[in-house]
C-alpha positions as CSV (number, residue, x, y, z in Angstrom):
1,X,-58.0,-56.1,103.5
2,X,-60.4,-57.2,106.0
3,X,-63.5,-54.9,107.5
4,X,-61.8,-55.1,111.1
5,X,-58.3,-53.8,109.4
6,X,-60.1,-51.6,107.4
7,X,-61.4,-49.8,110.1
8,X,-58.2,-49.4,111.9
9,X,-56.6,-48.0,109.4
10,X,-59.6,-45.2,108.2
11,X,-60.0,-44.3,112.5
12,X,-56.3,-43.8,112.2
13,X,-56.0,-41.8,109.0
14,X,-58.8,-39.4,109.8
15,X,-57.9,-39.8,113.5
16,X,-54.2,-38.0,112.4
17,X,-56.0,-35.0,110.7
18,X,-58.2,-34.3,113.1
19,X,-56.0,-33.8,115.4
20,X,-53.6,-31.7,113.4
21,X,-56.6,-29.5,113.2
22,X,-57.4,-29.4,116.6
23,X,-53.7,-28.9,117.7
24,X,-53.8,-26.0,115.1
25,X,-57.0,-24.4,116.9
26,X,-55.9,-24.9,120.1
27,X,-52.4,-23.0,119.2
28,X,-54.3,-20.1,117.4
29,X,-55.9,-18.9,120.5
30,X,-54.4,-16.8,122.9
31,X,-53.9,-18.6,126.6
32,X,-51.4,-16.3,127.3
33,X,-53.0,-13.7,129.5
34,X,-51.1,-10.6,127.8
35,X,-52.1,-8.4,125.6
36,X,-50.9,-9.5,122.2
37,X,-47.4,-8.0,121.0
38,X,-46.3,-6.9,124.4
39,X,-44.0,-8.5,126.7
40,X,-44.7,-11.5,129.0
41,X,-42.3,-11.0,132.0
42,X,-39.8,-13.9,130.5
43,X,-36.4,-12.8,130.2
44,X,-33.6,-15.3,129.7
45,X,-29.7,-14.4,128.8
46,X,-30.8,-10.7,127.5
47,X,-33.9,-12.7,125.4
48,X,-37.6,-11.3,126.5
49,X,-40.7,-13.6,125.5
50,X,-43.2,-11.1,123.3
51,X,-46.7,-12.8,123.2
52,X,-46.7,-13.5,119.3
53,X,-49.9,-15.1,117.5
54,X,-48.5,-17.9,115.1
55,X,-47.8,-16.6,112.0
56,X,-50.6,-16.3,109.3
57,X,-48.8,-17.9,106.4
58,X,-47.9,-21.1,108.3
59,X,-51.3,-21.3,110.1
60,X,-52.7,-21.4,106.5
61,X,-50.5,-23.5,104.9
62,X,-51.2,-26.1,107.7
63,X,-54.8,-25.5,107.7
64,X,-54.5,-25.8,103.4
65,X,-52.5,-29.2,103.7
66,X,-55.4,-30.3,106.3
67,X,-58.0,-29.9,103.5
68,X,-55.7,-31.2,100.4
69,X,-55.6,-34.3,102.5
70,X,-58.7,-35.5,103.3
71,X,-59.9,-34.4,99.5
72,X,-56.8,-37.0,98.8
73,X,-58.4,-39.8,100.7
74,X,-61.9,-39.4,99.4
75,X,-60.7,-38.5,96.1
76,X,-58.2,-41.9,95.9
77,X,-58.1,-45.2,97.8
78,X,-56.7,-44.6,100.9
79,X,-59.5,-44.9,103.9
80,X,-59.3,-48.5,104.2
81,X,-61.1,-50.4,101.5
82,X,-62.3,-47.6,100.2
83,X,-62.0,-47.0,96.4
84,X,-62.1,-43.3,96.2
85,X,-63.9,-41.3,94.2
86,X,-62.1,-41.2,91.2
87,X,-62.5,-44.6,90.8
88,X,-58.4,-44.7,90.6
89,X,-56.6,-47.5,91.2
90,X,-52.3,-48.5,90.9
91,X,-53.3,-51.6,88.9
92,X,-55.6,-54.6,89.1
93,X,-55.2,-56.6,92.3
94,X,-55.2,-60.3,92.7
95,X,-54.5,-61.2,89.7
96,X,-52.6,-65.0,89.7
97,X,-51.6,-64.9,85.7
98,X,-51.0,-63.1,82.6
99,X,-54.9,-64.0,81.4
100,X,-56.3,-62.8,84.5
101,X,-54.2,-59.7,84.2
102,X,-55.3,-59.2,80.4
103,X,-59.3,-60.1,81.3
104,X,-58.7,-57.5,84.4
105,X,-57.1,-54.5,82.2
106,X,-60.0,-54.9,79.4
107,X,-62.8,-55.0,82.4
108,X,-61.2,-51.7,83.6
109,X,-61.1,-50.5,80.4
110,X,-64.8,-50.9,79.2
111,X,-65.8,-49.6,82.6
112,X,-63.7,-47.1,82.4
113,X,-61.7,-47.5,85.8
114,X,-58.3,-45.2,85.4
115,X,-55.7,-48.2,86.4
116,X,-52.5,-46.6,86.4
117,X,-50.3,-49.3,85.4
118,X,-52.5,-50.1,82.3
119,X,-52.2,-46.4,81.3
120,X,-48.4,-46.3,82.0
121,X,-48.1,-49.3,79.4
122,X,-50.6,-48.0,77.2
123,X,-48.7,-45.0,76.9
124,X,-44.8,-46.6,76.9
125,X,-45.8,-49.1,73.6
126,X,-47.5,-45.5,72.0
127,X,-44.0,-44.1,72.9
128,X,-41.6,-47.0,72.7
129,X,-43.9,-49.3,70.0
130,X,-42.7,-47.4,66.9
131,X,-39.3,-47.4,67.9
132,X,-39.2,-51.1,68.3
133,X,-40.8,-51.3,64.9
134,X,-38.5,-49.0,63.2
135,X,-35.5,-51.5,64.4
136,X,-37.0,-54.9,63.6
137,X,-39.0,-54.1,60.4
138,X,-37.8,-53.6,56.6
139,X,-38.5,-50.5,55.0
140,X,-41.9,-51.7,53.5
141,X,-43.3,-52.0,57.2
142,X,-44.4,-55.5,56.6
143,X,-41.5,-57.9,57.6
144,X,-39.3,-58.1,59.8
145,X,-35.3,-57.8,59.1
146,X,-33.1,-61.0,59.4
147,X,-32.4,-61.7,62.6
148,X,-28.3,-61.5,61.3
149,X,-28.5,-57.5,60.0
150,X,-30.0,-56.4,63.3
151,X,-27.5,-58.6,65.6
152,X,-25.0,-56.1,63.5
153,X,-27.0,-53.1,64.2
154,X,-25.2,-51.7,67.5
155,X,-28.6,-49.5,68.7
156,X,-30.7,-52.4,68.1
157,X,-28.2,-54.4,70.2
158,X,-28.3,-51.4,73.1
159,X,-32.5,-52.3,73.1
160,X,-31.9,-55.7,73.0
161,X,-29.6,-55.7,75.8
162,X,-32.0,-53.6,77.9
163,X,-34.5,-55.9,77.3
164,X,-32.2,-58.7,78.5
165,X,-31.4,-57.1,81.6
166,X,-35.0,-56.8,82.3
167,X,-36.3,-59.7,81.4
168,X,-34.0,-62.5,80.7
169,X,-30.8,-61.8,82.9
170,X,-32.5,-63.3,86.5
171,X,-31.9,-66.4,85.3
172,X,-29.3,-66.2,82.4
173,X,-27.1,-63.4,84.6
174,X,-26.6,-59.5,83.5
175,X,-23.4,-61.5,81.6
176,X,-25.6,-64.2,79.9
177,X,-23.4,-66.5,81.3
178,X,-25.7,-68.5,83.0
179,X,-25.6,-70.4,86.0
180,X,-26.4,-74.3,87.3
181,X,-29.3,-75.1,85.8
182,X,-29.7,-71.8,83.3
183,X,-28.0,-72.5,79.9
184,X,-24.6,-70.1,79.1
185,X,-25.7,-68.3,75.9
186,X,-22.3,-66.8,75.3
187,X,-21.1,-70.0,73.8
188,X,-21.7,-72.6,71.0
189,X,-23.9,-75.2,73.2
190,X,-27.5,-74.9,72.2
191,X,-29.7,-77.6,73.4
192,X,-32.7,-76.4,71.3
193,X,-30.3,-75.1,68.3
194,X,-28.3,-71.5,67.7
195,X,-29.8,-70.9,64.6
196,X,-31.7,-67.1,64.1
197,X,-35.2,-68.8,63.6
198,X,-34.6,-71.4,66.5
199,X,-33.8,-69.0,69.5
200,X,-36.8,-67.2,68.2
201,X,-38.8,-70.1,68.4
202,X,-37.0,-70.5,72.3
203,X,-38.0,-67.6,73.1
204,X,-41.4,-67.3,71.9
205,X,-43.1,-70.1,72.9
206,X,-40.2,-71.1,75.9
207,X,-38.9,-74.6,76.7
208,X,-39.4,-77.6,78.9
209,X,-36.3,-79.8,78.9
210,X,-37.4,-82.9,80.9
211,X,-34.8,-85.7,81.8
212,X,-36.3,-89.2,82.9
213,X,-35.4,-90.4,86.6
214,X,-33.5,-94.1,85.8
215,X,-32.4,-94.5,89.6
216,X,-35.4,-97.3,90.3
217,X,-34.4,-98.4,87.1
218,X,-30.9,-99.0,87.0
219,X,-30.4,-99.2,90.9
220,X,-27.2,-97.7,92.8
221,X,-24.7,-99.9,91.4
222,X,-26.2,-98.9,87.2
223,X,-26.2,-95.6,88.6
224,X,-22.5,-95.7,89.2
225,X,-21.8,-97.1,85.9
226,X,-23.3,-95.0,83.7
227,X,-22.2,-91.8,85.6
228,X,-18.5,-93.2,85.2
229,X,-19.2,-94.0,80.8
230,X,-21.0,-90.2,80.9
231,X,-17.7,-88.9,82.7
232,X,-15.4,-90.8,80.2
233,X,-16.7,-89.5,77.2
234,X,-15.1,-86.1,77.9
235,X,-12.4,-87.3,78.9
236,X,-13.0,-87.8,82.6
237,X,-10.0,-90.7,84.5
238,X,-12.8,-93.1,85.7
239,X,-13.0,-96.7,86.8
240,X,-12.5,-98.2,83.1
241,X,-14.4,-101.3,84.3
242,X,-17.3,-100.1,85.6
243,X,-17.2,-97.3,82.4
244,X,-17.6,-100.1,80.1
245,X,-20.7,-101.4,81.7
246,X,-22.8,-98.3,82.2
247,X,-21.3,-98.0,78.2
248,X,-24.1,-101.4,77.7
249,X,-26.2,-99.6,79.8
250,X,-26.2,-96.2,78.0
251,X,-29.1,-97.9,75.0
252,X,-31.4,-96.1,77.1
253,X,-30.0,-92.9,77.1
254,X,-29.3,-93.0,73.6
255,X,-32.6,-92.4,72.5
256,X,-32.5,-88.7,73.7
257,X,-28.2,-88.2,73.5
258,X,-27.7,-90.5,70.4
259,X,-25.7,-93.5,70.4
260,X,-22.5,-91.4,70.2
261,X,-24.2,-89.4,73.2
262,X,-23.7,-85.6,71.4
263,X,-27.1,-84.9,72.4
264,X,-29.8,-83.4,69.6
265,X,-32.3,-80.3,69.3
266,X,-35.3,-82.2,68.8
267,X,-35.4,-83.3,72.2
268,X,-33.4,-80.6,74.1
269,X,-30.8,-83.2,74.8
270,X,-27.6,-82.4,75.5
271,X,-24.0,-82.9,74.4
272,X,-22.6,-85.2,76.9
273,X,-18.8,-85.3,75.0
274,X,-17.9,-81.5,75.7
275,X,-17.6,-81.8,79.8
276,X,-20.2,-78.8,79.3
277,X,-22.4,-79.2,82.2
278,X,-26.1,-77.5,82.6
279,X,-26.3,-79.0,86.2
280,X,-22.6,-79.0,87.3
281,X,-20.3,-82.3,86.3
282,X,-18.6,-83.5,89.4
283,X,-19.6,-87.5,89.7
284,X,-22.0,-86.8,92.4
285,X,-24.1,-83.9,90.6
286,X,-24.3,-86.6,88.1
287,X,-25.1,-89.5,89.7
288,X,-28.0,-87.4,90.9
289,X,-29.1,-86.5,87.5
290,X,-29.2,-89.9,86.6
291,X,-31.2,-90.9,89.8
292,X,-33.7,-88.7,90.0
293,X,-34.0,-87.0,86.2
294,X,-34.2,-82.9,85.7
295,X,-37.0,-80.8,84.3
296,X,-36.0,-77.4,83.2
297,X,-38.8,-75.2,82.3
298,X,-37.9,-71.6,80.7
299,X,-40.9,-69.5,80.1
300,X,-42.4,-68.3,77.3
301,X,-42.3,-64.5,76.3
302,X,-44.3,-64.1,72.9
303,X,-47.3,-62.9,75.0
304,X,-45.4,-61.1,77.6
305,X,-43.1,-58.9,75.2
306,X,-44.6,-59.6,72.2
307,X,-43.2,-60.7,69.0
308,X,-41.7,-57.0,67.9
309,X,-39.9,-57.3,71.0
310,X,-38.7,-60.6,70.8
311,X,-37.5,-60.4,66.7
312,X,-35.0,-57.6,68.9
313,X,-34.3,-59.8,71.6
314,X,-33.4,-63.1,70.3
315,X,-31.2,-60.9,68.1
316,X,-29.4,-59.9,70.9
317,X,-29.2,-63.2,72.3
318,X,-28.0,-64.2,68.8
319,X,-25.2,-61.8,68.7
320,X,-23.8,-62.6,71.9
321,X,-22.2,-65.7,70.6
322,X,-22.3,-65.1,66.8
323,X,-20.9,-61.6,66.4
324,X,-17.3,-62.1,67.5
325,X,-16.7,-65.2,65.2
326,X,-18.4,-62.5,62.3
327,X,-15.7,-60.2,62.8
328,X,-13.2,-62.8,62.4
329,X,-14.5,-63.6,59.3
């Protein structure tokens, strides 16, 4: 904070205590006149004022929480931009991204700063680590179990979940049912593939599914025409004329969709034949697709969880759309 703000906020804080003190001496002493314990010539409804010194125990207890606090504020931060004593500190400031946050917990570390959110994970993966390890490795402690026997383990599944709800459900939804722009994972559509080892992959190292803007390309009237062919081929009613000239037009898109337009992993490319639609399908979300592209960017998590963490999570996301079609089978 600035030096101005800074010292507002220590006058204040010091400011309070001093006068709780002061109000505490000032209320210890006797202004009363009378001697203490006898009466003061007050009566109300049968009630007669006694001239009573505060009692002890509450004087001291004040007069103790007095002291605890200021040894508080010079012992923590608190006064301002002061750092306290103890060279304590909730966790490292400023930090933009997860190197800066890394570089700043291993500074605090070898200068032995006490960061209280680097302890708190320092001490959750001592707690928590071996658990995740006991769920995601084989016996031998070397590999990891398919991703297919844990997405049939149901207290794997409860961590997985958990860490789906904190991590991943913002954008997927607490269902995993997604929501315009963030992919349903509840389903059989996978634009990057459903296999075990390919939502691992997802999730490690994240995604970027870019579309190309064609509007300059194509103009209004292309525009139209492909969005009507894209429509038809779910089955979409659409002007059958101007269907079969964005259908010419379509070469371009074929390159990511295919020439029968069912999209493809390698490129992130979706089905366009299963009136499945990442962006919403009514004819003007597409048109504006078509005009001005889409770039979908999901993150990656490898070093945010880490890959013990992940192994359980794309489990769970595995399971999600795999495990009721297994116990059909």
């Amino acid at each position: 904070m600035s030096t101005l703000f800074s010292i507002f906020v220590t006058v204040i804080s010091l400011g309070t205590i001093l006068g709780c003190f002061l109000l505490l001496a000032w209320c210890m002493k006797d202004k009363m006149g009378a001697e203490e314990g006898k009466p003061m010539g007050h009566t109300f409804d049968g009630i007669e004022e006694i001239n009573n010194p505060l009692p002890k125990w509450w004087s001291y207890m004040f007069l103790f929480f007095i002291v605890t606090g200021l040894i508080y504020l010079l012992a923590f931060p608190g006064l301002g931009n002061f750092k306290g004593l103890l060279g304590w500190q909730s966790s490292n400031q400023d930090v933009r991204s997860l190197a800066e946050s890394k570089a700043a917990a291993a500074s605090a570390k070898a200068e032995g700063r006490a960061v209280e959110y680097d302890r708190e994970l320092a001490k959750a993966d001592e707690i928590y680590g071996a658990k995740f390890r006991e769920l995601t490795y084989q016996a031998d402690g070397k590999s990891y179990k398919e991703i297919t026997e844990i997405a049939k383990d149901p207290e794997a599944l409860k961590v997985g979940q958990r860490l789906f709800l904190q991590n991943c459900s913002q954008c997927h939804g607490s269902d995993a049912r997604g929501g315009r722009g963030f992919p349903n994972l509840t389903d059989s559509e996978w634009q990057w593939g459903g296999a075990p080892d390919q939502i691992k992959t997802t999730i490690m190292g994240g995604r970027q599914g870019i579309m190309a803007a064609w509007g300059e390309i194509l103009g209004q009237d292309g525009v139209k025409e492909v969005a009507s062919y894209v429509l038809s081929l779910s089955g979409r009613k659409v002007d059958l004329v101007e269907a079969k000239k964005g259908e010419a037009r379509f070469a371009m898109c074929a390159a990511c969709h295919g020439p029968d337009a069912k999209g493809g992993i390698a490129f992130g490319a979706p089905d366009l034949t299963n009136n499945i639609w990442l962006y919403g399908g009514s004819r003007q979300v597409v048109e504006q697709t078509i005009t001005h592209g889409r770039h979908g960017v999901m993150p990656a998590w490898k070093d945010i969880l880490g890959e013990d963490k992940v192994h359980l999570l794309a489990s769970y996301v595995y399971s999600l759309s795999h495990n009721d079609r297994q116990n059909q089978q």
